[in-house]
C-alpha positions as CSV (number, residue, x, y, z in Angstrom):
1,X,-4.6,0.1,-13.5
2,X,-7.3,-2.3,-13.4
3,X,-7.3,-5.6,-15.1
4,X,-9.9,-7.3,-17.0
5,X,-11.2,-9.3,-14.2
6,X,-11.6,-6.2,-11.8
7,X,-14.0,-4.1,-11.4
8,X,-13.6,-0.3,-11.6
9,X,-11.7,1.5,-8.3
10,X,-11.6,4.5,-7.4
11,X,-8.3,4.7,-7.3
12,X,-7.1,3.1,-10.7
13,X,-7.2,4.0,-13.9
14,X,-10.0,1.6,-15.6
15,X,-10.9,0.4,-19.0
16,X,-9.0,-1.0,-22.0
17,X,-5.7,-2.8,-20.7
18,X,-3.8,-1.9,-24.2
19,X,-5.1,1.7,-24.6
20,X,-3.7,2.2,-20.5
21,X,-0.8,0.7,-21.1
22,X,-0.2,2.3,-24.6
23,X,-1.3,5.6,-23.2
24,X,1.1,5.6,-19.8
25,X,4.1,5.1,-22.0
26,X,3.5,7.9,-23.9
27,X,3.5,10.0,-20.6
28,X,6.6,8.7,-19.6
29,X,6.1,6.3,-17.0
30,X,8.2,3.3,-17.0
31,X,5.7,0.8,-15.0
32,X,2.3,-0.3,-14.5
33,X,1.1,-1.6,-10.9
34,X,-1.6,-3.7,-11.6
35,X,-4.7,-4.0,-9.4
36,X,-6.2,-7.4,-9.8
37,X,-9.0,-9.7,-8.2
38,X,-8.6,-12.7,-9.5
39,X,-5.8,-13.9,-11.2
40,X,-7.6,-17.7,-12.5
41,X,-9.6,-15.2,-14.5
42,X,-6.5,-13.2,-15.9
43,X,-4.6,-13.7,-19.1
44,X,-1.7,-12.9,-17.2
45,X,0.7,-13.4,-20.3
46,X,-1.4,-11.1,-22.6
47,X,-1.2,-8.4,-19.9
48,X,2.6,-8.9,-19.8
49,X,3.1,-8.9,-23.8
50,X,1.4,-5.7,-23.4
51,X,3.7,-4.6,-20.8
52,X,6.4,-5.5,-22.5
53,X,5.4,-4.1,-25.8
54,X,5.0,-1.0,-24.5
55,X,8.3,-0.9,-22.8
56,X,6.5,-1.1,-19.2
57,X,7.6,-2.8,-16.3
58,X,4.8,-4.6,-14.4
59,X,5.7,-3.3,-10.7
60,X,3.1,-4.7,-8.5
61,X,0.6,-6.6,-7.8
62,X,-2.5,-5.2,-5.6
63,X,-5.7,-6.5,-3.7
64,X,-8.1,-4.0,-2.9
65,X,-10.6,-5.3,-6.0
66,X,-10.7,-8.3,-4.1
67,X,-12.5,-7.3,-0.8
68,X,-14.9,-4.8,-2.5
69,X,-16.2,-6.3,-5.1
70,X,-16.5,-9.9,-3.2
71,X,-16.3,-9.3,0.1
72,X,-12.9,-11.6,1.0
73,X,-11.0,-10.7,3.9
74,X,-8.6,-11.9,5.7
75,X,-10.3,-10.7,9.1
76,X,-13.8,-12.0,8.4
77,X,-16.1,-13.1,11.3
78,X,-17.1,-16.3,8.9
79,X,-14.8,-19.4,8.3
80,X,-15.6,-19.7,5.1
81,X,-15.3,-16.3,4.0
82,X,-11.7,-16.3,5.6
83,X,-10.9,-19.4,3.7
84,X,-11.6,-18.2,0.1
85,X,-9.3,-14.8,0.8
86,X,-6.6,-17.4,1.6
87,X,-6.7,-19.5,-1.4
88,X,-7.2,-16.0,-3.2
89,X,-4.8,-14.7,-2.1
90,X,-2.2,-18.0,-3.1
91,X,-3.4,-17.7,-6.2
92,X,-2.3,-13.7,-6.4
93,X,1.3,-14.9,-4.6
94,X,1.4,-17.0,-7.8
95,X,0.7,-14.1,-10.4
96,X,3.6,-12.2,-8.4
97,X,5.9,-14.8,-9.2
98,X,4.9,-15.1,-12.9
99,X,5.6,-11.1,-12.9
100,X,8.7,-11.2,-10.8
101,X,7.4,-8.8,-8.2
102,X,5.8,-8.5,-4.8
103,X,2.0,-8.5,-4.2
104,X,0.5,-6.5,-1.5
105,X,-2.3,-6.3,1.4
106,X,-4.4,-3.5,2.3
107,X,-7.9,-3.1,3.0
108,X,-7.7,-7.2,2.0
109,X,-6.4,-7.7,5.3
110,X,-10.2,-6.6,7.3
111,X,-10.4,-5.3,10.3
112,X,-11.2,-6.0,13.7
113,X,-14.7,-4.9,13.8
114,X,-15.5,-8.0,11.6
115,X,-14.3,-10.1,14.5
116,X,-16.1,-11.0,17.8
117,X,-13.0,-9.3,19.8
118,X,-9.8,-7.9,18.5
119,X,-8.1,-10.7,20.0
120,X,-10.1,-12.8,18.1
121,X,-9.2,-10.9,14.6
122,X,-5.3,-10.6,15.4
123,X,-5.4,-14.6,15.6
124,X,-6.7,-14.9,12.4
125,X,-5.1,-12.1,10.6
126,X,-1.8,-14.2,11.8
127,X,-2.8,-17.3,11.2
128,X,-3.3,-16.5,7.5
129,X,-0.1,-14.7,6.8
130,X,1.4,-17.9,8.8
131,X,0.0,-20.0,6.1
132,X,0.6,-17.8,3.2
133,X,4.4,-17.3,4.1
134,X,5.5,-20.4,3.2
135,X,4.5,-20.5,-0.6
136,X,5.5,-17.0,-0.9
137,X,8.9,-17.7,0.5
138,X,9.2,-20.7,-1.4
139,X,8.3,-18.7,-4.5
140,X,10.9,-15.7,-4.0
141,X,7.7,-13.3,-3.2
142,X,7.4,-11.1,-0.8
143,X,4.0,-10.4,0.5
144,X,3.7,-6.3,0.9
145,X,1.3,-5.1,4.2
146,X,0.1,-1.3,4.1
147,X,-0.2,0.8,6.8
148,X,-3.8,2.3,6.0
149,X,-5.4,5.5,8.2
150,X,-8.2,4.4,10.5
151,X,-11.1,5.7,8.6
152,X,-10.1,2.6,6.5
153,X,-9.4,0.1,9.4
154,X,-7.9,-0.6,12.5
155,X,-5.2,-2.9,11.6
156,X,-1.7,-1.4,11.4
157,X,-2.7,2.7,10.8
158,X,1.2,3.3,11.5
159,X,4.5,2.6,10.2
160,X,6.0,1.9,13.9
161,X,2.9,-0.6,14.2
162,X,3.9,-2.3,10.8
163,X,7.6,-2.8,11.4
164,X,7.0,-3.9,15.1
165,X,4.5,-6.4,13.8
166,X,6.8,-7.7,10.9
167,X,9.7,-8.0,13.6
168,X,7.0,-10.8,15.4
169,X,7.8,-13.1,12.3
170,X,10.8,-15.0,10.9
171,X,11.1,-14.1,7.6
172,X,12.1,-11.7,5.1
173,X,8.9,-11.8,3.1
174,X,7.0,-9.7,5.0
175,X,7.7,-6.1,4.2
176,X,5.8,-2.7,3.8
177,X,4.7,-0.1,1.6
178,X,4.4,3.5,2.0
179,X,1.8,5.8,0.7
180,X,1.4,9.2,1.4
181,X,-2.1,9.6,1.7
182,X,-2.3,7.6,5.0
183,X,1.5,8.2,6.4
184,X,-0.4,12.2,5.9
185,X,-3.1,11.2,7.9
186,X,-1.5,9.3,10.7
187,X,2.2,10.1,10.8
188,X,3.4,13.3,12.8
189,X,5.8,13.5,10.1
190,X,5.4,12.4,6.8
191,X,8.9,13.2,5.5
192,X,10.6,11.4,9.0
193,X,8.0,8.6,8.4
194,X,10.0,7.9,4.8
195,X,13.3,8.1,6.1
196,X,12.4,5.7,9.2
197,X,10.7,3.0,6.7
198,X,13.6,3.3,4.6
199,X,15.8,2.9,7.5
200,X,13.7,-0.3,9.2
201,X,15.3,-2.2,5.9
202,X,11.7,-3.0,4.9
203,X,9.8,-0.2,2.8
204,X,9.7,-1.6,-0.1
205,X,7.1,0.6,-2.5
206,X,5.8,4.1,-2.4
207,X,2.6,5.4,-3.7
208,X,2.0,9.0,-4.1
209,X,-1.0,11.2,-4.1
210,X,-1.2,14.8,-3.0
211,X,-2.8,15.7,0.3
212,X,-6.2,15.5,-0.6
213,X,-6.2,12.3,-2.7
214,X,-5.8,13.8,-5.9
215,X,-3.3,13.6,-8.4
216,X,0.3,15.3,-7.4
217,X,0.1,19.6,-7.6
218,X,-3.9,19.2,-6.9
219,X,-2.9,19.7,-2.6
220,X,-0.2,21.0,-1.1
221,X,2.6,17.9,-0.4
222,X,5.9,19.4,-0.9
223,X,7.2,16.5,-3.6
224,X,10.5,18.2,-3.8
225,X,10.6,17.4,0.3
226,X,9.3,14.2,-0.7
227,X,11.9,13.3,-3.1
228,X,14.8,14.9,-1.3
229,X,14.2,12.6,1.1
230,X,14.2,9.5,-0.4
231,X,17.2,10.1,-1.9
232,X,18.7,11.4,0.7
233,X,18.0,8.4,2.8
234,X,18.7,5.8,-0.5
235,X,15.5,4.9,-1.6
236,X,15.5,4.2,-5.3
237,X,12.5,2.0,-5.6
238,X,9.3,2.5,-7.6
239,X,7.3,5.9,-7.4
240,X,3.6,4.8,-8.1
241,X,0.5,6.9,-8.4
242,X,-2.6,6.1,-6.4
243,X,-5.4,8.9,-6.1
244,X,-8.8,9.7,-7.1
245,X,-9.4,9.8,-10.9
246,X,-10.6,12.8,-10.7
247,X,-11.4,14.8,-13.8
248,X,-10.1,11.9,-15.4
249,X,-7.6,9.5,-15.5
250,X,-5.9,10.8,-18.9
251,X,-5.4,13.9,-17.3
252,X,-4.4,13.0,-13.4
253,X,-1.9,10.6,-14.7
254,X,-0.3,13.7,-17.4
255,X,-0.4,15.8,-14.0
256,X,1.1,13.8,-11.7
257,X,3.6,12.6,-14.0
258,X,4.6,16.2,-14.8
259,X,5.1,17.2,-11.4
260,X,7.0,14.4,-10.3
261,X,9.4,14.5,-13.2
262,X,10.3,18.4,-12.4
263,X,11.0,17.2,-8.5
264,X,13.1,14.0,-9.9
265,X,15.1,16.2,-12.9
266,X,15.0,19.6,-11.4
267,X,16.5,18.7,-8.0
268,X,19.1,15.8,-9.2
269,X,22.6,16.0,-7.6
């Protein structure tokens, strides 16, 4: 879901944090991912009481409120620009710790075509996560990249491109997070794609959708597949929905929960 300082997304499910949160845990879920854009205007501990009063784990935190509705990126051809997403994006490192969980970068990250060369954006894209390392690491956070198809940018489209480019730092605060939307778009396997992120030690997340962006049993993704081979590989980390909110949000997140809970229950060992 959105919070109160975010804008409304495509992707999340927007409105009235306590009617959300209320509403999920009557589905069933058993967390919230929380898509934020800035946390300095975010009653973070009214968010959590709801959270917690609903019996809801917050899961995540997310970024991708921050670049389109203020235009912050990492990757940004002005200095300036590039410094605000920094501090921005300290101050969602610290949220992440107040929750206990990881915080991620997507579309936050930019691309190169903001940059005069692709040199030019690599340097930069680097030289922020070099300075925002350090107070995640000293926080017990780990900062979360995803791998996002190249309509969306042309920064780290692949899995093998993310784990390589996590292997060129010294840290274990830099992981990833798989969603199947763009592993469907850019992965010659999305099933082997799971298993080989699991397997790199650093997938950390997962976020569904069905193949055309839509709520799980609106495409054709196989979840049993899906599921299968998490388990079969030893993932047992969070399943968290990201697709259009399309009719609704009420209904997408009934559907998708529904679906997901036959290929968890109906397939269990």
């Amino acid at each position: 879901m959105t919070t109160p300082d975010c804008d409304a997304l495509p992707l999340c499910w927007h409105g009235d944090p306590a009617h959300i949160i209320r509403r999920v845990a009557e589905i069933g879920y058993e967390g919230i991912e929380l898509q934020v854009r800035d946390p300095e205007q975010l009653d973070a501990k009214a968010i959590r009481k709801l959270a917690d009063g609903a019996g809801l784990a917050i899961t995540a935190v997310s970024t991708g409120g921050i670049g389109s509705s203020e235009g912050l990126y990492l990757v940004h051809g002005d200095a300036g620009t590039r410094r605000k997403a920094i501090d921005r994006y300290k101050s969602v490192i610290r949220l992440a710790h107040e929750y206990g969980v990881d915080c991620s970068i997507g579309r936050f990250r930019g691309s190169t075509k903001m940059a005069p060369s692709r040199e030019a954006a690599w340097e930069w894209f680097r030289a922020a996560l070099d300075e925002l390392l350090p107070l995640a690491e000293s926080l017990g956070v780990r900062i979360v990249l995803e791998p996002q198809a190249r309509y969306i940018g042309d920064m780290l489209n692949t899995i093998e491109e993310t784990i390589a480019f996590i292997g060129t730092f010294n840290t274990k605060s830099l992981v990833y997070e798989a969603d199947l939307h763009h592993q469907g778009l850019e992965e010659r396997s999305l099933v082997a794609s799971l298993a080989r992120g699991v397997h790199s030690g650093l997938m950390t997340y997962v976020q569904i959708c069905d193949s055309n962006r839509l709520a799980p049993g609106s495409g054709h993704f196989n979840f049993v597949d899906v599921v299968e081979t998490l388990r079969a590989v030893g993932y047992d980390g969070w399943l968290a929905m990201e697709f259009f909110q399309r009719p609704d949000s009420d209904r997408c997140a009934q559907q998708a929960y529904e679906v997901l809970r036959a290929a968890l229950d109906g397939y269990r060992p």
